[in-house]
N, C-alpha and C positions, 0 to 999 in steps of 0.2 A: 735848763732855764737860765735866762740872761740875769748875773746880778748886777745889785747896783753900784756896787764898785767899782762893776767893768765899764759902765758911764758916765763916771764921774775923774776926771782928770786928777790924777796922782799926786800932781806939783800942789796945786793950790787946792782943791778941793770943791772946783767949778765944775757943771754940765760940760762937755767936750763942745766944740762951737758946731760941731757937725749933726751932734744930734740935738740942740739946743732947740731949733724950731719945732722937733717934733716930740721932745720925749720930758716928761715930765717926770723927774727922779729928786730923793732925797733920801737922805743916811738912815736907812728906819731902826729902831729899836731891839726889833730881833724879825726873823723871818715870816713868824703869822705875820707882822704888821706888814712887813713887803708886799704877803701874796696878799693879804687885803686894800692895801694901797694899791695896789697891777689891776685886780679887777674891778676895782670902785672907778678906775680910769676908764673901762669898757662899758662896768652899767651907768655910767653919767653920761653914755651917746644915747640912751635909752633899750639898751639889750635887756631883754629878758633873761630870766634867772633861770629857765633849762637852755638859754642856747651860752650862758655864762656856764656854766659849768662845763660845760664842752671844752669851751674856748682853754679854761683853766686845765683841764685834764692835757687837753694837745701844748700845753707847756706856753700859749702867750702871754706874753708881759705887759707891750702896750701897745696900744690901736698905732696902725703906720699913720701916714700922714694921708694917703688916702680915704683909708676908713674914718678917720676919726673929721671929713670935711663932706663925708658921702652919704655916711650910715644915717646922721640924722633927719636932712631932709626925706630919705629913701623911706625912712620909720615912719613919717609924717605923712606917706602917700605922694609926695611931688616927684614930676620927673625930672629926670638928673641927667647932665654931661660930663662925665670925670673924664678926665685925661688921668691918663697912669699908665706907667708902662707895664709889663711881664714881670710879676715875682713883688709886687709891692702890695699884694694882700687883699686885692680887687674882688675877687670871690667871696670872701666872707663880707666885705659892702656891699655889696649887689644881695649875697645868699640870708644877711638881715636884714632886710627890706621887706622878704614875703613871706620867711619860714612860720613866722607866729602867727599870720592871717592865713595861713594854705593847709588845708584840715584833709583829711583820709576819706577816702571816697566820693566828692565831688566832681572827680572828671580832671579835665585837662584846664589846672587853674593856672600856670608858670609855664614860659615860654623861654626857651636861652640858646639865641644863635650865636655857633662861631663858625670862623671860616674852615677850620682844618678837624679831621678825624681826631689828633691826637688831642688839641685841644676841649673838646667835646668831651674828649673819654674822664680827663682831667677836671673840668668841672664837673661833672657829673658824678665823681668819687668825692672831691670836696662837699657835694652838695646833699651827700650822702649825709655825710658826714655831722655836717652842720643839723642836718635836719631828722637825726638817729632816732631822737625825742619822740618823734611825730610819726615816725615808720611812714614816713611816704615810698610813692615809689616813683623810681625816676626812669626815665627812660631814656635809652641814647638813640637816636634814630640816625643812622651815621650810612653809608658808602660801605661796598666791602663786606658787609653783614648779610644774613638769609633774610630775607623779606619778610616773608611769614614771621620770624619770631619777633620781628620787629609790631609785625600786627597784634600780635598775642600782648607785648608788653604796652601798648599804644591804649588796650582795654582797659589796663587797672591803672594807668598812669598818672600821678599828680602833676608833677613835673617833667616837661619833655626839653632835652638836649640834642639838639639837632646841626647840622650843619645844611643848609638852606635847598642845594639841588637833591636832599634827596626826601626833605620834607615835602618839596613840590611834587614828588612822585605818589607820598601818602595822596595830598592833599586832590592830586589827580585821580588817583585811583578811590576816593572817599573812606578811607580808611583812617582818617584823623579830622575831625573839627576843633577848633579854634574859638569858638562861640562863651566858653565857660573862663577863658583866659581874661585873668585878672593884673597879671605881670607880662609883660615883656621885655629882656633883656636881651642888647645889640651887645656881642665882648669883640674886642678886637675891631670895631667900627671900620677903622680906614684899611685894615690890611683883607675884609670882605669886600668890600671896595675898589681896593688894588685887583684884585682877581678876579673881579666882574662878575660879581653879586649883588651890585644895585638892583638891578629890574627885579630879582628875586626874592632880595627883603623887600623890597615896595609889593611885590604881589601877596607876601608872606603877611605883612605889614595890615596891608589891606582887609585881610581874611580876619583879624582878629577885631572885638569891641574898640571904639570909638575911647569907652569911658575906662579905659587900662592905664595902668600908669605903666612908661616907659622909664628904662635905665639905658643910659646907653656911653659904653668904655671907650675908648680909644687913645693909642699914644702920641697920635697926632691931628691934628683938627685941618682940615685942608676944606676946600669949598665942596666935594661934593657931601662930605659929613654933614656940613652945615646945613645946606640942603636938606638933608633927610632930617636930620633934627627940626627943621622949620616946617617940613611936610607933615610929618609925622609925630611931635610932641606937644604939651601945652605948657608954655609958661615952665619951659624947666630952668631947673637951677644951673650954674654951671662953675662947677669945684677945678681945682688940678693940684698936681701932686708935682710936687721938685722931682728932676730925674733919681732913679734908683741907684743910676751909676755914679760913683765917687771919680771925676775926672782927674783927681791928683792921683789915684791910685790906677790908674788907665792908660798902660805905655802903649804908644801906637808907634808901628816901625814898616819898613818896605824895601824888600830887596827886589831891583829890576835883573832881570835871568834873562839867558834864551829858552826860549821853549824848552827843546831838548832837556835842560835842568831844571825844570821847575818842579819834579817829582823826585828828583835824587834832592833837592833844597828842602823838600818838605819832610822826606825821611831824615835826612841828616838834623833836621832842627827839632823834629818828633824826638829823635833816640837823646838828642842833645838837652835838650830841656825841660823834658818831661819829667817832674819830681812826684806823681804820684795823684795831682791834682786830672779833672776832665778836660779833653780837651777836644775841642770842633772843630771839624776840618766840612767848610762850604764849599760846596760846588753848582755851577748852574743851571745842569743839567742831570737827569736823571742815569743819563751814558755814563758821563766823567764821574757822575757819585760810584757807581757800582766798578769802573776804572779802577780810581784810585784808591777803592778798602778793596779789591780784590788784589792789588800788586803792593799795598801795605800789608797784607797777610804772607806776599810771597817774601819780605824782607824783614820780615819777625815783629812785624806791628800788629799787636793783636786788636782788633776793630769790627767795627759794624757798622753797614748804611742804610739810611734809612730814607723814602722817596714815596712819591703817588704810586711811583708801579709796585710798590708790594702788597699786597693783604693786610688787609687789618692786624690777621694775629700776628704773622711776624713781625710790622710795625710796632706793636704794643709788648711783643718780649721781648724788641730793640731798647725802646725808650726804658724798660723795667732793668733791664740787665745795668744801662748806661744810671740811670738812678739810685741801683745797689753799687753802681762802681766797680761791677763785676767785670764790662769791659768799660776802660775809660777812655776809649777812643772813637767819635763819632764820626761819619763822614754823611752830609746832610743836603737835600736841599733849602732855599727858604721858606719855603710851603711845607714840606713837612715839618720844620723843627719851628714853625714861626709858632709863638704863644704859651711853649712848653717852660713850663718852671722848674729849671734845674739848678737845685746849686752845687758851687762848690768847682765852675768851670775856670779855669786859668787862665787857659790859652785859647782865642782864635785863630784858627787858619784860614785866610781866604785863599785857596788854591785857586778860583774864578774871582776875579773883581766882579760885581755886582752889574748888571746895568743900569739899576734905577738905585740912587744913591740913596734912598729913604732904606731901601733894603741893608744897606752899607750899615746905618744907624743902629737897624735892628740886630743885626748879625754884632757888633761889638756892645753891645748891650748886653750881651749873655755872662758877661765877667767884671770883673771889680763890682761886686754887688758889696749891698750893705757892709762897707768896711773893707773887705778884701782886695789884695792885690789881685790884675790882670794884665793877659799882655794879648794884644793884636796885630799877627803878623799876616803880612800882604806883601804876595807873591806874586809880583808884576810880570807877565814875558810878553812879548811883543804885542798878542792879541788883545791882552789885559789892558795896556795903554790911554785907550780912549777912554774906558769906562773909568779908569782910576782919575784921571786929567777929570772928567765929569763929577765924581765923586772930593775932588779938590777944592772945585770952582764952586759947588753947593755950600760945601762946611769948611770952616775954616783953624782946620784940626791941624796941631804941631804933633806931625808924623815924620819921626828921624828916619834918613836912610841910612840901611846897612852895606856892608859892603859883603859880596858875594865869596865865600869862605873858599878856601880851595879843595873841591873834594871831586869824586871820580864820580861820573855820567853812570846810573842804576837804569838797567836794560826797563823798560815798562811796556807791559804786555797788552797786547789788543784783547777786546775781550769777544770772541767769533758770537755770530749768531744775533739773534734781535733779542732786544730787554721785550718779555712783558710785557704788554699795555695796561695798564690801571684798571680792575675790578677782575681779571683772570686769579683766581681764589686756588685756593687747595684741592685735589679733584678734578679740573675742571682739565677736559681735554686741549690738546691743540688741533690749529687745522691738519686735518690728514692724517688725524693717528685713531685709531681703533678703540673701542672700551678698555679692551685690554691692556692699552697703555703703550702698544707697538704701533710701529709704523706701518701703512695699506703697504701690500705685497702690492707688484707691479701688475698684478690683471685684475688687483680691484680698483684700479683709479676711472672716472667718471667717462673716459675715452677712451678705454680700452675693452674689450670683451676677454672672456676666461682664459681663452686660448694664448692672449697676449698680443694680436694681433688689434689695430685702429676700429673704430667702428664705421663704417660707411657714413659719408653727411646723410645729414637730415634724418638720423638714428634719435635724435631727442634728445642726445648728452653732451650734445657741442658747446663751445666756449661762451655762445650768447645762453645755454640756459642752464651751463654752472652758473654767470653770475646771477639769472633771475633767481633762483633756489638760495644761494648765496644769500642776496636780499633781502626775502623772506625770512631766512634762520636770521641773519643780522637784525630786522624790525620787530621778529618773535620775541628776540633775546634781550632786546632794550628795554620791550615793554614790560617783559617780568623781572628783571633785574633793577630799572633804574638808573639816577647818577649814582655814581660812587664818588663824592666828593664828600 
């Protein structure tokens, strides 16, 4: 628990001017009085006295600057526009708004889209949490999961977490209505958006009552935001929160390389500066993620990556291990690590400069959080140039360059074979390999007979009706499966 000492400046005995807009502190008498002044500062937004104790138990002190500009109109039934970024406490705004109105076996009263699995998985354990009291039950409706048991928990569900393409596959299949929903909240607004999930909350949007109050997050307001807010809300409020990030504590830096060295640059600065804090290493593609944690493990970086083409479960014992700190080495795309609330990360690496410079924003946002130092280093090589030059001309960040160190070219390995493609699970075969897990012997392939010899044409197995059969399993396999987003 944070004391008050630790916010109140040493010299003179002032608030610190940093946390002066948001925190409201003075010298208390002895410690009951602290913890009765911390939470007398939560039930003055209007929190109820079982979801305060909660709060008390998980060790808050006092409402961030989001909650304490959110929670109350939320309380009051109005819909609301927050701006806030990742990590400034948005979940418990949003998760006070319907927990004391959202009772045990009504159906599906609470609605909470994000763009990304892991973000989904994360609210949904906060929103546990928040709402312990009440024993609801929440349900993650996510990509990557059995469908069935998704239906099973869809039954008794209070609260459903969903990420939007694969709610439309309930909502197709009739296995979820929308008709009893009382809330609905948008997290992550514009980066659903960015990924092209408009038409899918507007259809998701649509399914639900008229007379709901909407919440809806995002760290940036851009016009199509606005848009849906104007389509889709009544008269809402509209709050925002100071960045979370500390820019004085936020070194931004950039070494230009040749290709060839931009992965002996990233181990050499890895082994170099690594004092024990997390650290993220972005990449832009799903190829180069699994690249370069596969050739950081060859060079004694102990790491993990993490991308759409994995499974859910080893995505989520990715994010849990990098949370215990067990490995502190990430290697990511945007999409998967966008929305996740990690603290405690030092360093970014951009091994890919970004191409949409908003991504740029979000990716160094992950460090110099409340108070802590950060550093973000950017590893320019030839092909990186434009997006960097683009990401220049947007923001106009004082990013020092370095000078490139003299160290010896690290062999980096190709990685054979195709990654994955996104929703291929645990179990699940590839093409042309057997239940057993081996590969067709050469006289059971679809053109060939026992003996090993061709089949005559017009045998029924030729190349036009592998692909129609093909087809078929491929249109079988979508309908029972679904998005996996």
């Amino acid at each position: 628990m944070i004391t008050c000492d630790e916010l109140i400046d040493s010299d003179n005995g002032s608030i610190s001017p940093g946390l002066a807009a948001t925190q409201r502190c003075f010298r208390p008498a002895t410690p009951e009085q602290w913890r009765f002044d911390t939470m007398n500062n939560f039930k003055q937004l209007g929190i109820d006295e079982d979801l305060l104790a909660i709060i008390e138990k998980q060790g808050f002190t006092e409402p961030t600057e989001i909650q304490e500009k959110a929670i109350p109109p939320g309380l009051a039934g109005k819909d609301v526009i927050a701006m806030s970024a990742t990590g400034s406490g948005k979940t418990l705004a949003f998760a006070s708004a319907f927990v004391h109105k959202t009772n045990a076996g009504l159906g599906i009263q609470v609605l909470i889209l994000t763009p990304t699995r892991e973000l989904a998985d994360q609210v949904a354990k906060a929103v546990r949490l928040f709402s312990s009291h009440k024993r609801l039950v929440v349900a993650e409706i996510i990509g990557g999961v059995g469908f069935k048991r998704q239906v099973k928990a869809l039954k008794r569900a209070e609260v459903v977490v969903a990420t939007p393409g694969r709610l439309l596959d309930h909502l197709s299949q009739g296995t979820i209505r929308l008709s009893s929903v009382k809330v609905l909240v948008i997290d992550e607004a514009d980066r659903m958006l960015d990924m092209g999930f408009i038409r899918d909350v507007e259809k998701i949007t649509a399914r639900c009552p008229r007379d709901r109050q909407t919440l809806l997050f995002s760290a940036t307001m851009n016009n199509e935001v606005r848009r849906l807010s104007k389509q889709h809300m009544r008269n809402p409020v509209n709050v925002a929160a100071k960045s979370f990030v500390d820019p004085s504590k936020l070194k931004q830096v950039f070494y230009v390389v040749p290709d060839p060295m931009k992965f002996s640059l990233l181990v050499h600065l890895i082994k170099q500066e690594h004092s024990g804090g997390l650290v993220m290493v972005f990449c832009n593609t799903r190829r180069n993620v699994d690249r370069v944690q596969r050739n950081l493990m060859l060079n004694g970086v102990e790491s993990q990556a993490i991308h759409g083409g994995h499974t859910q479960s080893r995505r989520s014992r990715t994010i849990s291990a990098f949370h215990s700190s067990t490995v502190q080495v990430m290697v990511c795309t945007d999409v998967a690590a966008r929305g996740l609330d990690i603290k405690g990360v030092e360093h970014i690496y951009n091994y890919d400069i970004p191409r949409d410079p908003k991504d740029y924003i979000h990716r160094i946002g992950r460090t110099a959080r409340a108070g802590e130092a950060g550093r973000a280093i950017n590893i320019v090589g030839n092909a990186d140039q434009n997006n960097f030059r683009y990401v220049l001309r947007a923001y106009k960040f004082d990013i020092a360059e370095e000078q490139m160190p003299n160290i010896p070219e690290i062999s980096f390995q190709r990685i054979k074979g195709r990654i994955a493609p996104q929703g291929r699970g645990p179990g699940k075969r590839s093409y042309g390999q057997r239940k057993d897990g081996r590969s067709r012997s050469p006289g059971s392939g679809s053109g060939q007979r026992k003996d090993g010899h061709s089949k005559p044409p017009g045998s029924g197995s030729g190349r036009r009706s592998d692909k129609k059969r093909g087809g078929k399993r491929s249109r079988r396999r979508s309908s029972n499966t679904g998005r996996s987003n």
